[in-house]
N, C-alpha and C positions, 0 to 999 in steps of 0.2 A: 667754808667755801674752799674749793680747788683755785690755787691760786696760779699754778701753772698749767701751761697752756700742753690739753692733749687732744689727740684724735680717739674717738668711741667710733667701733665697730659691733654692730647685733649680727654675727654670723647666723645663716639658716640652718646649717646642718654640719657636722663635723669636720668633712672634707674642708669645707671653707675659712671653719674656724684654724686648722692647722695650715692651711695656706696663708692665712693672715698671719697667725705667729713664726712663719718661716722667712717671713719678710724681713725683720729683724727681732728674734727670740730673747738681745738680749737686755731691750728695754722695752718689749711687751709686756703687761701684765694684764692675768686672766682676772676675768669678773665672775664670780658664781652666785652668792648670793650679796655679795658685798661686806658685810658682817665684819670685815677683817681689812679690806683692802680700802672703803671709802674713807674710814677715819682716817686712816694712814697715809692718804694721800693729802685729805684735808689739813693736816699738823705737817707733811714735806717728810712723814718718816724714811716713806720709799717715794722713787723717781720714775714716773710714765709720762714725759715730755713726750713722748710720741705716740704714741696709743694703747691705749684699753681695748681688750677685747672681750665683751662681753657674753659667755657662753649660755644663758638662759633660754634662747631659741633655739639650741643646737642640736635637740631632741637628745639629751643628755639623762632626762628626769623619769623615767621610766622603771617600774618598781612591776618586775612577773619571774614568773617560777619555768625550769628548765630540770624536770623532774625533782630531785631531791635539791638542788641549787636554786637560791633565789639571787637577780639579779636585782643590782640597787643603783640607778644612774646617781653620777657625780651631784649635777644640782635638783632633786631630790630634797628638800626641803623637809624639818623635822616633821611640821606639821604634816605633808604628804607621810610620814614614815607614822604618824599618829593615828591616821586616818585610817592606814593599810590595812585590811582585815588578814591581806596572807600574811604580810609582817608581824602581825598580836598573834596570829595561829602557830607559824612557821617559825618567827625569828621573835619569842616576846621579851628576850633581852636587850635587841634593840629598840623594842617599841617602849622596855621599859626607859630607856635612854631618852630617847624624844619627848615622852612626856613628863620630862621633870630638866628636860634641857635648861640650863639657866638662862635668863633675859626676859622670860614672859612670852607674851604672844607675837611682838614684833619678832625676838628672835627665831621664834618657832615658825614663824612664815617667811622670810627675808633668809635665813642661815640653812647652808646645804652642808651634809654631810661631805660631797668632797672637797667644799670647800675646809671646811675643819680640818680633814685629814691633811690637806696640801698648806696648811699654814700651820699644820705642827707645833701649836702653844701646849704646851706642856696640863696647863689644865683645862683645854677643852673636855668636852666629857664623850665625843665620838670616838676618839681615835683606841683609848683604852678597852672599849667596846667592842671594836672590830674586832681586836687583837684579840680579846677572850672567844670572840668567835672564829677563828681561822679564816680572817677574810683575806680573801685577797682580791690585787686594787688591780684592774684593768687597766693598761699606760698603751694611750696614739701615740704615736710620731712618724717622722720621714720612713723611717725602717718599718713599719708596719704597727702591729699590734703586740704587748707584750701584759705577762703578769704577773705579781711579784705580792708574797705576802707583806701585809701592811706594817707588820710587826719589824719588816725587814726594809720594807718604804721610809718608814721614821730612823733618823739619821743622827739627830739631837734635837736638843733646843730652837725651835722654826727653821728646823733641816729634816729636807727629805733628797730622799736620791733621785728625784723626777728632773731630768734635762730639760733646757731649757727652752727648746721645741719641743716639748713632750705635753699632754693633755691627760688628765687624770679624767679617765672616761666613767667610771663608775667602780662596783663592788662583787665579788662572786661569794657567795657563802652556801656554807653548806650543812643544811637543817642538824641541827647537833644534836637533840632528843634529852631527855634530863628535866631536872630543874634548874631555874635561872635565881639569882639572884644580882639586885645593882644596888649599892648602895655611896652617898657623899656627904664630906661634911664641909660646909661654906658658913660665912660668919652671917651672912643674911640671905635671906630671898634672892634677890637680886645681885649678888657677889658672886664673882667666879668660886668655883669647887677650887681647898687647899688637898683633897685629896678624894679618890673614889676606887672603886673596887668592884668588879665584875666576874662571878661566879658562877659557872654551872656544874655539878652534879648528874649524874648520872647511875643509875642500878640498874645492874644485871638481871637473869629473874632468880638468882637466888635472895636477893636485897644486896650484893655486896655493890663496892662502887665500882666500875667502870670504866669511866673518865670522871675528872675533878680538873679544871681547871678555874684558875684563880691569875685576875691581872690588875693590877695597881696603878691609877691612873692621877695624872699631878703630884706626887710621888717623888720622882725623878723627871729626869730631862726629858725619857719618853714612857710610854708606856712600858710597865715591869711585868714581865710573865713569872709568876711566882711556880715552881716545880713543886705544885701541892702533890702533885699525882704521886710521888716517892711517899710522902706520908699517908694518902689517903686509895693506893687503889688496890683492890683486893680487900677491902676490909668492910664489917660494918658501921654505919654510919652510927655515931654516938655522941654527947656533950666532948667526950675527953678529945675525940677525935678531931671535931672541930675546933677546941681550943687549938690542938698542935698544929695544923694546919693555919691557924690563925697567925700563932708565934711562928710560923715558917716564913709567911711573909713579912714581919718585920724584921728576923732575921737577914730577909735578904733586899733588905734597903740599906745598901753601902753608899751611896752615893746621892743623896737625897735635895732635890730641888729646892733651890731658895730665890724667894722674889718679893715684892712690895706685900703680899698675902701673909705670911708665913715662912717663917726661918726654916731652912734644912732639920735643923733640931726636933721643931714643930712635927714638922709633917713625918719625919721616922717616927714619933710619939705614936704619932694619931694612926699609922698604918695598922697596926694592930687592930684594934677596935673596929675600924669601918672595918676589913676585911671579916671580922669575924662577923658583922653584921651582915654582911652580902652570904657568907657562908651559911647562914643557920636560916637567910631567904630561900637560898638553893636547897637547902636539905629539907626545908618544909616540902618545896615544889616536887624535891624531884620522890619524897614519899607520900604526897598525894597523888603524883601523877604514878608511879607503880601500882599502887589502891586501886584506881581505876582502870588498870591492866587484869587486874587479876580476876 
C-alpha cells in the first residue's frame, strides 16, 4: 500500500500531460506501465507527495511505419510489441526482446518500453536492445520536441539526461536489414537477466559483412556498444570470426556492473559467452536471409 498521500492525474492527450508536469516537475512522477514506479512508491523509495501523472491515455502507445522508420510509442507495452506483425517483420530483434522479456505475462502487459528506458536499471533487457538498434528516443517539453539517441539518453545506473519537465514520448528506428540475434543469462525464469547481448549482422551481396553490430546489456552501468565492426566488416563470416568478435566484447568490459545478482567479476566472465551466443543467432539469420535473396 501507498502510504503517503498523492494526487493521480489520467491525462487525455500529451499537451495536458506536460502541462500537468509543468506544474511542479520536480516532485511529479510519470506513470507508464507502473513496473517500476508502483513498488517504489509502495516501500517510500521515491517521493510523489503531490502527484502522479499517469500517461496511459495520452495516446502514447502507438506502434506504425513512416517508410523505412517504424515509430514505437513510449507506453507501448511488450505484449503490444509481441503482437505487432510490422515489429516481428521490420524490427524482429525487438519482438525478439518482448517475447522472452522477464516477469511473464503480467510483466509483458503492465511494462512499456518507455518506461524501461526512462528507469534505466541496468538489467532491463529494452534499453540494450534499442541501442543495438540505433533508436532513438523522441523527448516533449516546454521547448518543443527533441531527439536524442538512447544510447546517448542513458546516463548511468537509473540516470538518463531526460529533464524533468521533459516526457519520453516514444522511439524512431530505422529497419536495419541483416540477421538478429538476442540472447541472456538469468539464474531462473523469473529473475532479472545478470547479462544479455544483442546482435545483428548483416551481408553484402558478395556474403561479406556489412554492418555487425553487437551491444551488451546488464553488463555494465548501461548498455555497452561493443566496436565489433573493427573485427568483423569487410570479411567473411566464419566460426574464427565469431569467436574474435566474441572475445571483443569481453575485452571491452572495464568497468563491469555489480548488484545483489552478480558480482562485477561474474558478469565480465559470462560476457563472453552470451555474446558469442547472440553472434552465431545473427549469423545463422543474417545467412539465411541472403539464401533467400539470391
Amino acid at each position: 500500500m501507498i502510504a503517503a498521500a498523492l494526487r493521480y492525474d489520467l491525462p487525455r492527450d500529451l499537451d495536458e500531460a506536460l502541462a500537468l508536469l509543468s506544474q511542479d516537475p520536480a516532485t511529479t512522477r510519470l506513470l507508464g506501465g507502473g513496473t517500476w514506479l508502483v513498488p517504489e512508491l509502495n516501500r517510500g523509495v521515491v517521493n510523489a507527495d503531490r502527484r502522479v501523472v499517469d500517461l496511459r491515455r495520452a495516446g502514447l502507445g502507438e506502434i506504425r511505419a513512416d517508410g523505412d522508420v517504424i515509430h514505437v510509442g513510449a507506453t507501448c507495452s511488450y505484449a503490444a510489441l509481441e503482437a505487432s506483425e510490422l515489429i516481428a517483420s521490420r524490427l524482429p530483434l525487438l519482438h525478439a526482446m518482448a517475447v522472452g522479456v522477464t516477469g511473464g505475462r503480467q510483466i509483458r502487459n503492465q511494462g512499456t518500453i518507455g518506461g524501461s528506458v526512462a528507469a534505466a536499471r541496468p538489467q532491463s533487457d529494452a534499453p540494450g536492445a534499442l541501442c543495438a538498434l540505433d533508436a532513438a528516443a523522441v523527448i516533449a517539453g516546454p521547448g518543443g520536441t527533441r531527439r536524442v539517441a538512447v544510447v546517448e539518453l542513458l546516463s548511468g545506473a537509473m540516470r538518463t539526461t531526460l529533464r524533468r519537465d521533459e516526457i519520453l514520448v516514444g522511439f524512431e528506428i530505422e529497419q536495419p536489414g541483416g540477421g538478429h540475434g538476442y540472447h541472456k543469462l538469468k539464474r531462473a525464469a523469473g529473475s532479472w537477466p545478470i547479462a544479455t547481448a544483442a546482435a545483428i549482422l548483416r551481408l553484402d551481396g558478395d556474403g561479406l559483412i556489412d554492418r555487425a553490430t553487437l551491444v551488451l546489456g546488464g553488463v555494465c552501468a548501461t548498455p555497452l556498444v561493443v566496436p565489433v565492426a573493427d573485427v568483423m566488416a569487410g570479411h567473411r563470416i566464419d566460426d574464427d570470426l565469431i569467436a574474435a568478435a566474441a572475445q571483443c566484447a569481453a575485452d571491452a568490459v572495464t568497468e563491469p556492473w555489480c548488484d545483489e545478482l552478480a558480482t562485477g567479476r561474474y558478469r565480465a566472465a559470462v560476457a563472453r559467452p552470451v555474446a558469442h551466443r547472440a553472434l552465431i543467432a545473427a549469423q545463422s539469420a543474417a545467412i539465411q536471409q541472403r539464401r533467400s535473396q539470391l
